[in-house]
N, C-alpha and C positions, 0 to 999 in steps of 0.2 A: 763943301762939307768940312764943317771943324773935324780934326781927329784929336782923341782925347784918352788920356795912355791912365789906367789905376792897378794898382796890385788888386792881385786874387781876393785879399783879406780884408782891404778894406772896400773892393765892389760886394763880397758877400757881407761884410757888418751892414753895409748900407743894405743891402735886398733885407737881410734880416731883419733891419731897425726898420721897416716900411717907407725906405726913400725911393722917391720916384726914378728909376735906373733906366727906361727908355730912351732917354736922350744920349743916353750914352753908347745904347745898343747899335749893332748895324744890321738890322734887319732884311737887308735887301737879297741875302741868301742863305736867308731860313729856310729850314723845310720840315718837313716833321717826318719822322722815323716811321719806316715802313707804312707811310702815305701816299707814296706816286698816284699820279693821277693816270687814269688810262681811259678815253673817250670810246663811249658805245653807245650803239642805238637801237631803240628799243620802239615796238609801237603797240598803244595800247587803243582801246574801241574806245567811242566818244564818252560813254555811260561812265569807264573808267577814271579819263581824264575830267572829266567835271567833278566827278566825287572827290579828284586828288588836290585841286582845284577848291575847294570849297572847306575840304580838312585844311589845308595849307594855309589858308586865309583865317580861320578860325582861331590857328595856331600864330599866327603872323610871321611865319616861313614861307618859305619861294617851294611850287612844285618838288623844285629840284632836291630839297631838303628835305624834304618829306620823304621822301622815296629813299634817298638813304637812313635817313633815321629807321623806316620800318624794314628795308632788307637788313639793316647791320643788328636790328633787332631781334629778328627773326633767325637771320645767320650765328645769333648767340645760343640761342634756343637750339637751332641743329646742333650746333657742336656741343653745349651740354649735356645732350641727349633727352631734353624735354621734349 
């Protein structure tokens, strides 16, 4: 792993001016802010999962993407109170 030292002002002139800055980044413990991941399992009837199954494909997402796309959808909707 090269390591590769820039002041604040000139890695932000660079992201500003659209230069490519990933090579510079270190990635490897990134996370995103109030993302934790926490594994659950859920089971749904066959009828269900072929339908999620067949959206998903349409969409060209994984099941698994699907199902958060429509609860974090839905979870918006509750809490704006629609």
């Amino acid at each position: 792993m090269i390591m590769f030292y820039m002041k604040a002002k000139q890695f932000d002139a660079d992201f500003d001016g659209g230069k490519d800055i990933a090579a510079i980044l270190d990635l490897s413990q990134a996370r995103r802010p109030l993302q934790k991941q926490r594994r659950i399992n859920v089971d749904f009837p066959d009828w269900m999962v072929e339908s999620l199954d067949r959206e998903a494909s349409w969409l060209g997402v994984t099941r698994q993407s699907i199902i958060k796309i429509w609860l974090a959808e839905r979870l918006e909707q509750v809490a704006s109170g629609k």
